[in-house]
C-alpha positions, -999 to +999 in steps of 0.1 A: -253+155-042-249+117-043-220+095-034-211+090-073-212+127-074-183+130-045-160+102-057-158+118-094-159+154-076-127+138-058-113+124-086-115+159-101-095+169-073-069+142-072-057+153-107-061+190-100-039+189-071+003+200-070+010+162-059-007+144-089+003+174-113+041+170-100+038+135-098+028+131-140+053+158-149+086+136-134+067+106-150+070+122-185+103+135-178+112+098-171+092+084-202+117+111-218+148+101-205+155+066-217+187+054-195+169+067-162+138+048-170+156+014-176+178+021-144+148+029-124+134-007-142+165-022-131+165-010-097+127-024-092+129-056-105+159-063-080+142-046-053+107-068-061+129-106-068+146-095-032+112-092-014+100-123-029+129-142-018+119-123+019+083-135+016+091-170+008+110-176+034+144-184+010+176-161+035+185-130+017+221-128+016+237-095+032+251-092-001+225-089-019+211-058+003+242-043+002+240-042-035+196-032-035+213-003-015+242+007-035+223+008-065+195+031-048+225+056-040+235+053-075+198+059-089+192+091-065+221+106-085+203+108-115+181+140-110+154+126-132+150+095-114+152+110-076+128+133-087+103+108-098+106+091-069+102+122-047+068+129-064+059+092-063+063+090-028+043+121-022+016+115-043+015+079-030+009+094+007-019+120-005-033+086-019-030+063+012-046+098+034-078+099+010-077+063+014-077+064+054-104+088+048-130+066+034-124+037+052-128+050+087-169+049+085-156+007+078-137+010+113-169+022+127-188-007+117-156-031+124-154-019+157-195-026+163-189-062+154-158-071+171-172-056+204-205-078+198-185-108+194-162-100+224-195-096+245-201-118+277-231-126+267-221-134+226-191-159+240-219-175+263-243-179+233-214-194+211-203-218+239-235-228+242-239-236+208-204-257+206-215-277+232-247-284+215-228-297+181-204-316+201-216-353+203-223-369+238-197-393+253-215-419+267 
């Protein structure tokens, strides 16, 4: 069996399995319910402009968490919605597993070239070479 042969026999298996089946069943049940979809919309877009104000740099006022907060307890009261993002969440860490998965032969090869750089005699070679490039004082 190939490699393309795996990744669509794991593909297969991604949607055969209880977390993605769960997972598209809330997501119709949300489609279905229109209120719980545009508060879980709401609830998102806050959440996301909050986190862009964090990665700029721009202070986040307390109040503004307070309310990203509040309105997450509100949203888990609505069945529909906590259940969505119950299945989500779970489906989301099956994903970041398989993910972990198929990197690690990566780390292997990560590992290889940060301990060949990191070698005496790699950090002699690359001094050396500086030095050479550097122009002489005279």
């Amino acid at each position: 069996m190939n490699i393309y042969d795996h990744a669509h026999a794991l593909a297969k298996a991604i949607r055969l399995s209880p977390e993605f089946r769960d997972f598209k069943k809330s997501q119709e049940k949300l489609e279905n319910d229109k209120s719980a979809k545009e508060m879980l919309n709401d609830f998102r877009k806050s959440q996301w402009e909050l986190q862009q104000q964090k990665m700029s740099g721009v202070e986040v006022a307390p109040e503004q968490e307070k309310r990203l907060a509040q309105a997450l307890e509100i949203i888990n009261l609505n069945q529909v919605v906590k259940d969505y993002l119950e299945k989500e969440y779970r489906f989301s860490v099956m994903l970041a597993d398989i993910q972990k998965i198929i990197a690690s032969p990566l780390e292997d090869l990560i590992a290889q070239e940060i301990a060949e750089q990191q070698s005496p005699g790699s950090r002699q070679k690359e001094e050396q070479q500086t030095a050479k490039q550097q122009p002489k004082e005279e």
